[in-house]
N, C-alpha and C positions, 0 to 999 in steps of 0.2 A: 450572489454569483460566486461561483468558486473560486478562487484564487486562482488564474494561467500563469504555467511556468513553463519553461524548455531547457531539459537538461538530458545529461548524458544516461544510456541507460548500458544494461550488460552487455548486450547485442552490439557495442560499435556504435549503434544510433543513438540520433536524439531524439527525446520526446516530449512533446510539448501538450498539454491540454487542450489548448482552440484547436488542433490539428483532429483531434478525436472529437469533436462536435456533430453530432445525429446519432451516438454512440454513447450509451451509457457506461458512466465508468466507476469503478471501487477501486480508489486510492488507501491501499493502508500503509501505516506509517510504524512501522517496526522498530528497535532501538538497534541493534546488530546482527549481520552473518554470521551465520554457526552459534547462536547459543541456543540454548534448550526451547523454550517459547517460541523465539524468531523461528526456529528452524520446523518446528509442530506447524504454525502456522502457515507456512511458506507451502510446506508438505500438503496441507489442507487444502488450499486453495489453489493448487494443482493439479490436484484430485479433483477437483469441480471445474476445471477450466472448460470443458466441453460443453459442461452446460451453464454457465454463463457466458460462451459465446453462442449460445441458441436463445439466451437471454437476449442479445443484442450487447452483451457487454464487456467491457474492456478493466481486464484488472490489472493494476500494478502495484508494489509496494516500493513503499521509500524507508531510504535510511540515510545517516550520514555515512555511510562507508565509499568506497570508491570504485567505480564501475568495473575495476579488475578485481573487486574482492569479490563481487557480484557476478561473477565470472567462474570465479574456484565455488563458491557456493552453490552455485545452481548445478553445475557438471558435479559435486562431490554429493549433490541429494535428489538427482534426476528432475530439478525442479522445472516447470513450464510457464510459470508465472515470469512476467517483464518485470524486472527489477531496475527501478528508476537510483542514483546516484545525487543526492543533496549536500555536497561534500562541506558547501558554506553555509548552509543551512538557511536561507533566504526563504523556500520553500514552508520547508519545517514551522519559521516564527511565523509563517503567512497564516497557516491554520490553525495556530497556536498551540502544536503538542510538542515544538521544544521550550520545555519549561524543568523547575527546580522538582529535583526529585532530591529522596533521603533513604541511606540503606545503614543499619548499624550506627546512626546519630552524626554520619557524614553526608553533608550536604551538596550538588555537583546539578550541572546542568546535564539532561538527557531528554529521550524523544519517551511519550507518553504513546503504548501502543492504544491506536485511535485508527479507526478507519469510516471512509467517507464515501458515502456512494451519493453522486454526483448523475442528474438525468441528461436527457441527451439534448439539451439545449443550457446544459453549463451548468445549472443550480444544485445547490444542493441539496437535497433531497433527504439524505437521514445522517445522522453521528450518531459512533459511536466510540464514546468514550473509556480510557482503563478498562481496554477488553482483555476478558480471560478467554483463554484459545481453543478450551474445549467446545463443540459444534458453532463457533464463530461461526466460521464460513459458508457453516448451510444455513444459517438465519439470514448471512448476510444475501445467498444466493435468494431467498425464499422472499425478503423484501425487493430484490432488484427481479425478481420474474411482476412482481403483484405491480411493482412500476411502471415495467415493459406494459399492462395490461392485457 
């Protein structure tokens, strides 16, 4: 089962997992607002949001930033996707993509881009792992349609 959480997202609301139950969802899990990757991705699965909601399905991404950063990013990249707020990262260790990362032999805790699509009775259904962001999103779209059946 997937890990339920309920937190703050961009929109003002909270969002919780058990509340999206009958509803297929793809949880990804970004490291930051406005950087190069983050914001490819964000773009991408924006771009598809119509039709993963004809998919039956519900995307959000996470990050640890703060539901008003999530705010200036989405108005400053037209973006459509719900942007979930993990600001203590509760969430994050729950699925285990905050872990040890290393960039120029500096070692530092951060979120491993990983996204989870989740069926619509809670389970989870696929990972993946240290994704790279070019056609992500239409693989991710193309397993959660073959889900849907």
């Amino acid at each position: 089962m997937a890990p339920d959480f309920s937190l703050p997202a961009d929109n003002g609301e909270t969002v919780s997992l058990s509340a999206l139950k009958g509803q297929q969802v793809v949880l990804y899990f970004y490291p930051k607002d406005d950087t190069s990757g983050c914001t490819k991705e964000a773009i991408a699965f924006s771009g598809l949001l119509d039709e993963f909601k004809a998919a039956n399905t519900v995307v959000l991404g996470m990050s640890p930033d703060s539901a008003g950063k999530h705010d200036k990013f989405k108005a400053k990249h037209d973006l459509t996707v719900t942007l979930v707020a993990d600001e203590d990262k509760t969430t994050l260790e729950a699925y285990g993509v905050w872990v040890e990362k290393s960039m120029y032999g500096r070692k530092y805790m951060g979120v491993e881009r990983s996204t989870f699509l989740i069926d619509a009775d809670g389970k989870i259904a696929r990972v993946w792992r240290k994704v790279k962001v070019p056609g992500h999103a239409e693989e991710v779209l193309e397993q959660a349609r073959a889900l849907n059946g």
